[in-house]
N, CA, C and O of each residue as an XYZ file, in Angstrom:
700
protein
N     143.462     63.324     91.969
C     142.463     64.374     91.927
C     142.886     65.497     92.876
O     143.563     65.171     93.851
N     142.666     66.377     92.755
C     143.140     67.834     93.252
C     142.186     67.587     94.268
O     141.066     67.104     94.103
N     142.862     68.060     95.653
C     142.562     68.741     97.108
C     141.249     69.386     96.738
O     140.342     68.596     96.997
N     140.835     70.428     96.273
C     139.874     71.464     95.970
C     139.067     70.734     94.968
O     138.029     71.196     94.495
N     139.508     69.720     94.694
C     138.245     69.380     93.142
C     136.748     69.330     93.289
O     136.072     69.382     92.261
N     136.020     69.212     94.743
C     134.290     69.010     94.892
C     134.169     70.730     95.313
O     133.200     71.409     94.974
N     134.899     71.067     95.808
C     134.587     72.585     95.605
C     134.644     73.576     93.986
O     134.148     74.498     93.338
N     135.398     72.787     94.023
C     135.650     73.068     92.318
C     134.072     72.970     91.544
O     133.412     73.928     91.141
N     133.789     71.845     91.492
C     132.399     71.251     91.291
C     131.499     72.078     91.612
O     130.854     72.597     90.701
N     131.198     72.444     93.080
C     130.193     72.684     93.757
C     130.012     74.357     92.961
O     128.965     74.884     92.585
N     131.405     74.894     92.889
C     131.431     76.354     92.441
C     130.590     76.167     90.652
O     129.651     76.916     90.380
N     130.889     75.531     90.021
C     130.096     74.759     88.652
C     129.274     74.655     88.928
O     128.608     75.629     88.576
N     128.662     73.889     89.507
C     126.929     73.994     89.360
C     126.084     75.180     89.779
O     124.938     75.503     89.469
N     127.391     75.984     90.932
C     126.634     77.337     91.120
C     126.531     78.569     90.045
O     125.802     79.546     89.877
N     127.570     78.027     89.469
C     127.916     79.465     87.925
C     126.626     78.772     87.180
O     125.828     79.444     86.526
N     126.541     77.702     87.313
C     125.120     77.389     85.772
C     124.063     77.678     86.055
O     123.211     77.037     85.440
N     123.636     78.514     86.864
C     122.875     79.254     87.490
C     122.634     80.677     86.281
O     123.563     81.485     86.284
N     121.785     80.890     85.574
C     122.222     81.787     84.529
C     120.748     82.706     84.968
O     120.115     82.389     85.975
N     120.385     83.675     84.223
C     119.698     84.862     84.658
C     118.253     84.512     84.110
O     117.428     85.418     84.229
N     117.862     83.429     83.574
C     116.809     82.813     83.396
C     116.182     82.483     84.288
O     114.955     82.580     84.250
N     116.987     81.881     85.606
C     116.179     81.390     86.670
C     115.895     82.400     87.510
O     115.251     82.023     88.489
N     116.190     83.760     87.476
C     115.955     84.285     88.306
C     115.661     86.073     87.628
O     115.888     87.139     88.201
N     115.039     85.805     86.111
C     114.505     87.078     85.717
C     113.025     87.140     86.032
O     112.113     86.344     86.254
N     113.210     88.513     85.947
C     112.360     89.526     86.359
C     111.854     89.155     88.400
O     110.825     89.414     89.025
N     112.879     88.625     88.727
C     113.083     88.650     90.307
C     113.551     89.358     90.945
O     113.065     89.466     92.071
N     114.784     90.256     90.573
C     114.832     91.226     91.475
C     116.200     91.510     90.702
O     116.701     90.861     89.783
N     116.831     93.096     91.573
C     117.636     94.194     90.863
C     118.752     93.317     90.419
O     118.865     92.198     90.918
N     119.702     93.805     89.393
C     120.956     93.661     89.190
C     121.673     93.210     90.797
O     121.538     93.567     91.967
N     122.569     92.118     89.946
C     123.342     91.692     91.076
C     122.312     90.364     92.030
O     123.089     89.655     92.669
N     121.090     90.012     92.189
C     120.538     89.154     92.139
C     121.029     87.699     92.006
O     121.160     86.984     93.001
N     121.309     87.255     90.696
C     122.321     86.342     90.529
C     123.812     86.400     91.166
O     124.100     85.770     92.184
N     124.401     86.926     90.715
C     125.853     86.848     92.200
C     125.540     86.711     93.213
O     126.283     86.080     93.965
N     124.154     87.300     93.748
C     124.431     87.050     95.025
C     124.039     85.668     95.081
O     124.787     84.952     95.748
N     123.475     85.359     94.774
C     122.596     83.794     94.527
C     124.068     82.689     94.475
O     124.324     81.868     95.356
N     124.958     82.942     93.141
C     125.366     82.023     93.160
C     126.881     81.815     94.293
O     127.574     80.851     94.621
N     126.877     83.035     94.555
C     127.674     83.246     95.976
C     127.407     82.362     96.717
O     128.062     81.392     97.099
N     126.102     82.813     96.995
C     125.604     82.111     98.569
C     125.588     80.710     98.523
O     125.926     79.962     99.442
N     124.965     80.217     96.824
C     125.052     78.587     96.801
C     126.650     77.548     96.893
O     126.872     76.353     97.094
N     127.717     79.056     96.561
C     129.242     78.452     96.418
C     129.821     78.180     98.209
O     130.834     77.559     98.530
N     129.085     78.678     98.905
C     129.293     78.651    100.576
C     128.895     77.902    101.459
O     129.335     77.763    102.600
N     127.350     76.982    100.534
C     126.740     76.135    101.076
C     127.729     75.459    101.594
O     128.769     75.499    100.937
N     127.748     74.608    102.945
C     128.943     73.676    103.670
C     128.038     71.969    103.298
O     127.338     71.371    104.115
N     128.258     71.633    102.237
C     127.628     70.357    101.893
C     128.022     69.611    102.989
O     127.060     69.300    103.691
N     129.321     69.127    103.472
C     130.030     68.186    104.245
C     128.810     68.327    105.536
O     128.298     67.308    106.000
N     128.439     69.699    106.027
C     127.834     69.789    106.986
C     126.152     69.147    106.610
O     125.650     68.607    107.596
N     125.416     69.145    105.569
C     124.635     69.001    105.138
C     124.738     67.195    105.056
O     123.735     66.524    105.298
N     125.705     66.724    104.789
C     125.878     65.379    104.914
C     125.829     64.560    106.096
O     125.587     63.384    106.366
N     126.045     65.273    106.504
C     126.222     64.443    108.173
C     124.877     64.328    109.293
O     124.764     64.021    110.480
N     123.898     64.779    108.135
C     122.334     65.150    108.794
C     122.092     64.123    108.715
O     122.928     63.500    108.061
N     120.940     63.301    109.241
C     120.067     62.380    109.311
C     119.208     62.539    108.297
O     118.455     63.503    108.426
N     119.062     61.765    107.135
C     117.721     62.325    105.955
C     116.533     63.047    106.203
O     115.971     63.788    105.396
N     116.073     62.723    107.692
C     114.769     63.522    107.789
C     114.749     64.761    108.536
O     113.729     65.301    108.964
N     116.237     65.288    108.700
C     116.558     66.364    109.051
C     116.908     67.306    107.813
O     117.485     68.387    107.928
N     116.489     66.760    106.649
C     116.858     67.286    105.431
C     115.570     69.031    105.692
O     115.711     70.205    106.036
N     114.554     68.202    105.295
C     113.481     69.925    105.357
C     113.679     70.844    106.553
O     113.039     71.868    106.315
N     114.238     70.922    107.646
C     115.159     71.588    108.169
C     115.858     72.586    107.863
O     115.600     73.766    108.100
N     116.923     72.074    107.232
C     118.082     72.306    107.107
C     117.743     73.087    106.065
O     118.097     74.266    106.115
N     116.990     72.606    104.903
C     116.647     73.748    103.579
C     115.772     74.746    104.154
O     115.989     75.940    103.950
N     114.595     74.265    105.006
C     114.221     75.887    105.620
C     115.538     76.607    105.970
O     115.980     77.305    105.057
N     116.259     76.576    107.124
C     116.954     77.467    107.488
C     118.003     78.183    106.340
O     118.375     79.355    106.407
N     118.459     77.057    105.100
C     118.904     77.432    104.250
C     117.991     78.792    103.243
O     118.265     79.956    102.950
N     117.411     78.329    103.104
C     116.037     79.253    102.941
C     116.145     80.716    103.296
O     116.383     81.686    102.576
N     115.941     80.637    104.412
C     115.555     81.488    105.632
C     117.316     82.212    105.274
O     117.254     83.392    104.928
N     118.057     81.911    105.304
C     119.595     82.417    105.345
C     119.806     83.261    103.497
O     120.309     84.361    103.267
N     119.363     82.505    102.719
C     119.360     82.683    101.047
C     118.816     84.121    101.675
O     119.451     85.088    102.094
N     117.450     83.889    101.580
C     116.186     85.029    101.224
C     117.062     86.369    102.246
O     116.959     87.520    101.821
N     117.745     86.165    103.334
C     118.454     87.504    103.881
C     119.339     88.097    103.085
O     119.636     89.282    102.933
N     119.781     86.954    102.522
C     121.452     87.654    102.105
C     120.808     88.310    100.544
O     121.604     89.083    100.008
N     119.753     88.135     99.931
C     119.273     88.815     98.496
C     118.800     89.941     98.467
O     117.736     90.129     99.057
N     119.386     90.922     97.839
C     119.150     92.127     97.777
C     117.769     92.594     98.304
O     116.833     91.802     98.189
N     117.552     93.811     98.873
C     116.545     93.934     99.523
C     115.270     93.678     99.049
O     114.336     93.220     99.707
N     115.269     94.169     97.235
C     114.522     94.395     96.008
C     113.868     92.913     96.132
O     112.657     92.787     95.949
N     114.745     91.707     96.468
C     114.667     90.478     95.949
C     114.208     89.344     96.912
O     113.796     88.261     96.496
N     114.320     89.704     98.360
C     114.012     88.858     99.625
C     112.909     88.220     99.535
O     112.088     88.535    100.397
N     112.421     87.016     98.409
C     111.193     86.429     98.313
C     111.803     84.927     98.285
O     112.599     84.397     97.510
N     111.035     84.387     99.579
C     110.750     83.615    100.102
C     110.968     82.183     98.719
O     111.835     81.312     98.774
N     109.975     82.324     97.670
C     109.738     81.501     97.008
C     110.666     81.499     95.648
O     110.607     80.725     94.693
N     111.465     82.523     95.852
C     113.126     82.826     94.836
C     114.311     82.143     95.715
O     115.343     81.847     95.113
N     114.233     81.926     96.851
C     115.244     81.219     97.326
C     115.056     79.888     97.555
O     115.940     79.047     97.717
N     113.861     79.722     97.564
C     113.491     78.032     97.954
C     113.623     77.330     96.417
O     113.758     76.134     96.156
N     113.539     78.468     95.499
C     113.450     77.843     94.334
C     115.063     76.961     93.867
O     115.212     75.811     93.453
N     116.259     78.218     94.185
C     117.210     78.627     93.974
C     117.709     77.137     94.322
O     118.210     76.357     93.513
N     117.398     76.825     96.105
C     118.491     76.034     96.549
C     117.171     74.423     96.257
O     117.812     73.376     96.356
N     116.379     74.287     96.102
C     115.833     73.480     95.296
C     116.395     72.885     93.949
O     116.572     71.686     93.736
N     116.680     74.065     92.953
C     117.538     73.969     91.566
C     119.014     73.622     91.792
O     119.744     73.448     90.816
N     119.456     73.520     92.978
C     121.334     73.725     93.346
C     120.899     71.781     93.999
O     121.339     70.698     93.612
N     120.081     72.069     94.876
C     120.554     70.394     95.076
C     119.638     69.270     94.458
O     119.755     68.069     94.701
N     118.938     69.705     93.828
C     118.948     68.804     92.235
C     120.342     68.416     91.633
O     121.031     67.396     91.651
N     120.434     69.389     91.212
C     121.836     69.647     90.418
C     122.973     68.864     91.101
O     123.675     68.046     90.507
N     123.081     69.160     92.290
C     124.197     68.645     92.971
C     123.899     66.986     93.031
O     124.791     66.170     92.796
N     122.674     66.646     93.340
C     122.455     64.901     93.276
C     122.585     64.147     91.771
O     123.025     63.031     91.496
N     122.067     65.128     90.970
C     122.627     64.474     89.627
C     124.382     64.622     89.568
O     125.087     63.841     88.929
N     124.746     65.427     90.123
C     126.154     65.141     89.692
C     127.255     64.305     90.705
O     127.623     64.674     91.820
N     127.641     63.137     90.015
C     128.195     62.031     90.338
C     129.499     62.153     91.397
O     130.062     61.166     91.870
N     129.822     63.359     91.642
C     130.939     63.195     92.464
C     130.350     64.212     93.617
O     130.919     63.855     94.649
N     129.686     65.046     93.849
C     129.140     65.667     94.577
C     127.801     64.462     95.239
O     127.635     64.145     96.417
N     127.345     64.192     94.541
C     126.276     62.812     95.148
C     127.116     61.791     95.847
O     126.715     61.301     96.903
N     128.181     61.468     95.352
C     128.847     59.853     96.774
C     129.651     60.389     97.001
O     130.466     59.472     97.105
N     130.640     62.002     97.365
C     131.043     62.864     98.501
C     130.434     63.150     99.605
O     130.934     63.207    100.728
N     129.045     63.381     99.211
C     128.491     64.155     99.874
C     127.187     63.661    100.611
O     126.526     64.374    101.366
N     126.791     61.843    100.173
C     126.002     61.266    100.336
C     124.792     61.277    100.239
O     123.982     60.614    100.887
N     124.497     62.483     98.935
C     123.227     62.870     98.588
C     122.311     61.949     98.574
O     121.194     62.088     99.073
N     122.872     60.579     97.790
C     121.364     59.741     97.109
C     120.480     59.947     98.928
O     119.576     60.778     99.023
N     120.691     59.524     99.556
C     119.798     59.491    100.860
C     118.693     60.647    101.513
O     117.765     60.552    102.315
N     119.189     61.586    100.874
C     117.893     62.667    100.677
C     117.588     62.624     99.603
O     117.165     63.690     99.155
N     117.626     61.551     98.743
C     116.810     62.205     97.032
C     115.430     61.691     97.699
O     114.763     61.944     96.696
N     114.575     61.223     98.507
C     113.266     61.043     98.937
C     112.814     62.503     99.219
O     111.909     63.006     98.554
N     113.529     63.263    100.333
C     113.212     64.250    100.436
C     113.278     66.103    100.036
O     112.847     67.224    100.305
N     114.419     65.071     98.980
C     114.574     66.848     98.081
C     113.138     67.134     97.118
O     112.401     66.350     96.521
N     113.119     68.612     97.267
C     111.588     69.409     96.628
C     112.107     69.356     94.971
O     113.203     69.237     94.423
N     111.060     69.472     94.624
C     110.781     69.821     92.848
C     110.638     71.203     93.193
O     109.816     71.766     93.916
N     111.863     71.749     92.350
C     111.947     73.381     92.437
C     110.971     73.884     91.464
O     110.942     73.652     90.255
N     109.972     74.790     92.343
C     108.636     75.152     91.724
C     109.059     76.776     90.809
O     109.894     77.663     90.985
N     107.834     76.485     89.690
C     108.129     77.757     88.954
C     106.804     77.269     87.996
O     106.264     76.163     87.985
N     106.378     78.816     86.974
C     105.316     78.277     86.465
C     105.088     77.164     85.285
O     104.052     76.825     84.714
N     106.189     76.805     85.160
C     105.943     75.265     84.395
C     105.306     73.980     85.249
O     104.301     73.303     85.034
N     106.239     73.930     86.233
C     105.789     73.290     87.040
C     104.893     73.074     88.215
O     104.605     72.012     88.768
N     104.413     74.590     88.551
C     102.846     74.886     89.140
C     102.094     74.381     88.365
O     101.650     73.269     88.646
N     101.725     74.995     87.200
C     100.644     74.231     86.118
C     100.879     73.558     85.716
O     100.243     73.514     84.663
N     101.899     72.283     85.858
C     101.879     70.867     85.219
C     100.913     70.266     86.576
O      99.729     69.943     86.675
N     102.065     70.303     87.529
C     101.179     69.673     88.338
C      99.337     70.004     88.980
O      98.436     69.188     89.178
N      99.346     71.092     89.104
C      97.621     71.537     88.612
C      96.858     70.712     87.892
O      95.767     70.257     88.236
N      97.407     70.525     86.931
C      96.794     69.968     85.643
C      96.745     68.076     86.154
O      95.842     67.415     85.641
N      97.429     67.571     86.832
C      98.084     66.437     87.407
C      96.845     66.118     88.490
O      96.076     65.157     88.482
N      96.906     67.213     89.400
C      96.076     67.432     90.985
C      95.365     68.137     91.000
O      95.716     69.048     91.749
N      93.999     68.386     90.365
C      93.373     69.305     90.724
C      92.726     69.800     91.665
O      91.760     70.535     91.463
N      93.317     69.355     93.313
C      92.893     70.373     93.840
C      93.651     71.471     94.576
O      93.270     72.078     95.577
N      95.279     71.683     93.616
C      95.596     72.939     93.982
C      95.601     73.795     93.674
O      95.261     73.786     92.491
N      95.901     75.209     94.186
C      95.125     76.458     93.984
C      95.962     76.939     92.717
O      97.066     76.517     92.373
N      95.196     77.906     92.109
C      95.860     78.417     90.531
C      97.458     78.387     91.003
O      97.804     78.327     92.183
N      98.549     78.451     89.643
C      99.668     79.613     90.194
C     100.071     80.552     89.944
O     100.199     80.946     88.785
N     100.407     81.219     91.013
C     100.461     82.483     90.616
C     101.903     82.702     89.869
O     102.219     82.457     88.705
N     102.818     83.363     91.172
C     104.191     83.477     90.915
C     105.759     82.792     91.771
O     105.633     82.287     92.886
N     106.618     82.838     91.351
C     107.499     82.555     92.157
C     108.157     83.519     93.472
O     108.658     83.228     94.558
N     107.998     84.238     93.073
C     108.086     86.119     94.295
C     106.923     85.998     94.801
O     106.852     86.687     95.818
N     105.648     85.262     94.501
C     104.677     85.279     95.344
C     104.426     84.138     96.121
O     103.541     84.213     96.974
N     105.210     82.836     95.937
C     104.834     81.685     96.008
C     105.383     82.021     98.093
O     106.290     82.718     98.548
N     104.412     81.220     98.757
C     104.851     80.737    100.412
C     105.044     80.067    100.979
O     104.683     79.077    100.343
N     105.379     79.771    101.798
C     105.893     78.466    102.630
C     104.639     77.673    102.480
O     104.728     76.609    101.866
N     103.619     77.999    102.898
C     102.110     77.336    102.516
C     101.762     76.571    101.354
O     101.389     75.407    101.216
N     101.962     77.450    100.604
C     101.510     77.058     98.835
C     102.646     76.175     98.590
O     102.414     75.112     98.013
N     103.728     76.428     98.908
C     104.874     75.413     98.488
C     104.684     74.354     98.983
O     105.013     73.455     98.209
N     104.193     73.900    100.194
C     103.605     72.538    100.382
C     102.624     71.919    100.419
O     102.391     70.872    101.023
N     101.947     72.564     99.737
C     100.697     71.732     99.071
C     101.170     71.562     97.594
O     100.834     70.608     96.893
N     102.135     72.768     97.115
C     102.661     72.042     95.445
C     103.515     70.718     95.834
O     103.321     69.607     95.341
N     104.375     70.997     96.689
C     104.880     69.519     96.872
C     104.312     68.274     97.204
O     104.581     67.172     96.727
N     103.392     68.612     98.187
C     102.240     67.700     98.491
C     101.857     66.540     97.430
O     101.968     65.317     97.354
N     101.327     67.642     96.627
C     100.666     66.730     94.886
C     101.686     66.135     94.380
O     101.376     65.087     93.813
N     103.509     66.556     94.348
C     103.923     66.118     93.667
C     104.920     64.870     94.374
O     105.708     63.994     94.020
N     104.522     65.238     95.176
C     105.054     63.467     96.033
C     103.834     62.486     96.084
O     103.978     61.327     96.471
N     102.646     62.982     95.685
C     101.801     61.910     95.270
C     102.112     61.208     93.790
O     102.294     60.026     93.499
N     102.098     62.458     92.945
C     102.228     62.120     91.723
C     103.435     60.913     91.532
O     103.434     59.734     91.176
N     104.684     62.118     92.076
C     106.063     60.766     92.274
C     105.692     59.479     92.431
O     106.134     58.523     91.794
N     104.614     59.450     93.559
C     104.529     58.131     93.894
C     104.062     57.236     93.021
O     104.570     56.135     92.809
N     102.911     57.765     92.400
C     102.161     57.341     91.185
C     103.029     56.872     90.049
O     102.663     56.015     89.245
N     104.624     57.695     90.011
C     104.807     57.434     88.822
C     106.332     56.584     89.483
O     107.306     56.548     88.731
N     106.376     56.325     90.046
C     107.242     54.771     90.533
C     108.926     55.994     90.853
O     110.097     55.631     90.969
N     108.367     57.368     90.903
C     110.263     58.181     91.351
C     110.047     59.033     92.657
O     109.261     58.724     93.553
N     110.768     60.031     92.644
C     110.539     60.836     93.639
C     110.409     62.199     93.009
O     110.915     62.543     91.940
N     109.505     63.084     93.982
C     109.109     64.000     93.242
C     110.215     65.390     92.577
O     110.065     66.234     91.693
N     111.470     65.010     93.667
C     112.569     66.205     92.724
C     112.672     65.977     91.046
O     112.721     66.946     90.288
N     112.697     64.739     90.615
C     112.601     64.295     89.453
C     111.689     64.698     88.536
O     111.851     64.797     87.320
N     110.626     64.948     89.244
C     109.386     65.440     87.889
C     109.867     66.751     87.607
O     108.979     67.231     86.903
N     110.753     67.598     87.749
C     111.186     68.850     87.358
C     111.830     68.299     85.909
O     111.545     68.999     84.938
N     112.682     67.101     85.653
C     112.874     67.385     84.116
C     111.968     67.547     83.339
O     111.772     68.245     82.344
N     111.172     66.469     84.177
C     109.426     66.120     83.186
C     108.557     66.887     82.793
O     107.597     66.562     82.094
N     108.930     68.523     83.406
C     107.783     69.354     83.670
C     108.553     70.755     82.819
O     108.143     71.904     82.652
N     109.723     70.127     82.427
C     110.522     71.234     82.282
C     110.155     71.842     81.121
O     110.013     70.887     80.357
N     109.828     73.178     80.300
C     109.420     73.553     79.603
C     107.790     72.903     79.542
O     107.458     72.650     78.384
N     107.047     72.685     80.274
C     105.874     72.107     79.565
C     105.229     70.493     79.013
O     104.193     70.147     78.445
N     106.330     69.845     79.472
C     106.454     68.599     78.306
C     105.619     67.608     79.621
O     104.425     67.383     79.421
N     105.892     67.366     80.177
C     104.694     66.908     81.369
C     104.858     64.862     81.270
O     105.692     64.381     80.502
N     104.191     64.185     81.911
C     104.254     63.265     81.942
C     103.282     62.464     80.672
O     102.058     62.556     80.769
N     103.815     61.783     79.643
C     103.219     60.949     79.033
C     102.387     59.798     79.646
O     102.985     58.992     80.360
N     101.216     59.667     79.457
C     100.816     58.693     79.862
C     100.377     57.268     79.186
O      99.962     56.350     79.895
């Protein structure tokens, strides 16, 4: 296997990043910068955390995303989404997950919120507040959506990054 091959990888899951996840968010160039910033992430460094140093580390990741996005675009709840959707992605994929020792934060990785998945889980928990948007969404509101959905997880025998397939387009949990 090639020297460069999990960077190789890591740069892949950042290109599948397509303009869906991040329309009507902000100006041209938005996406590059996005998938830039996710191709720089230092996973190795991210590995060597203690699991419950995980929400940490994605704030500051966070906090670092939302600077580097065009001025138009610096919302809080577009970058949490972003690197939410990147290390999903990265734990489903099999060589980036036992490089990088992901499975051990899959407890604490977020369900990357958006309005499928605001109003699934709504519909799930009713007692969180409508949703609005993802450019509007806050550090606040984002953890009370997660809140519900690490209950729900619990309810449903996974963890809550997982209910994002479930929620994906609408399709929601069968019961």
């Amino acid at each position: 296997m090639r020297k460069d091959f999990l960077s190789s990888v890591q740069n892949f899951i950042a290109n599948a990043f397509s303009n869906s996840i991040v329309r009507n968010m902000g100006p041209t160039g938005t996406l590059e910068c996005i998938r830039k910033f996710l191709k720089e992430i230092d996973l190795n460094a991210i590995s060597k955390k203690n699991p419950s140093q995980y929400t940490q580390a994605l704030d500051e990741l966070t906090e670092k995303l939302r600077q580097a996005l065009p001025r138009d675009a610096r919302y809080w709840g577009v970058a949490r989404k972003c690197l939410n959707l990147f290390f999903r992605d990265a734990l489903y994929n099999v060589y980036i997950r036992e490089a990088f020792d992901l499975a051990k934060f899959e407890t604490y990785l977020e369900i990357p919120l958006d309005s499928y998945v605001g109003r699934a889980l709504r519909r799930e928990d009713g007692e969180l507040p409508r949703w609005h948007t993802v450019k509007g969404l806050t550090r606040e509101e984002s953890a009370k959506f997660q809140a519900a959905a690490s209950r729900i997880a619990k309810r449903e025998n996974t963890h809550r990054v997982h209910l994002d397939v479930v929620y994906w387009r609408g399709e929601g949990i069968s019961k």
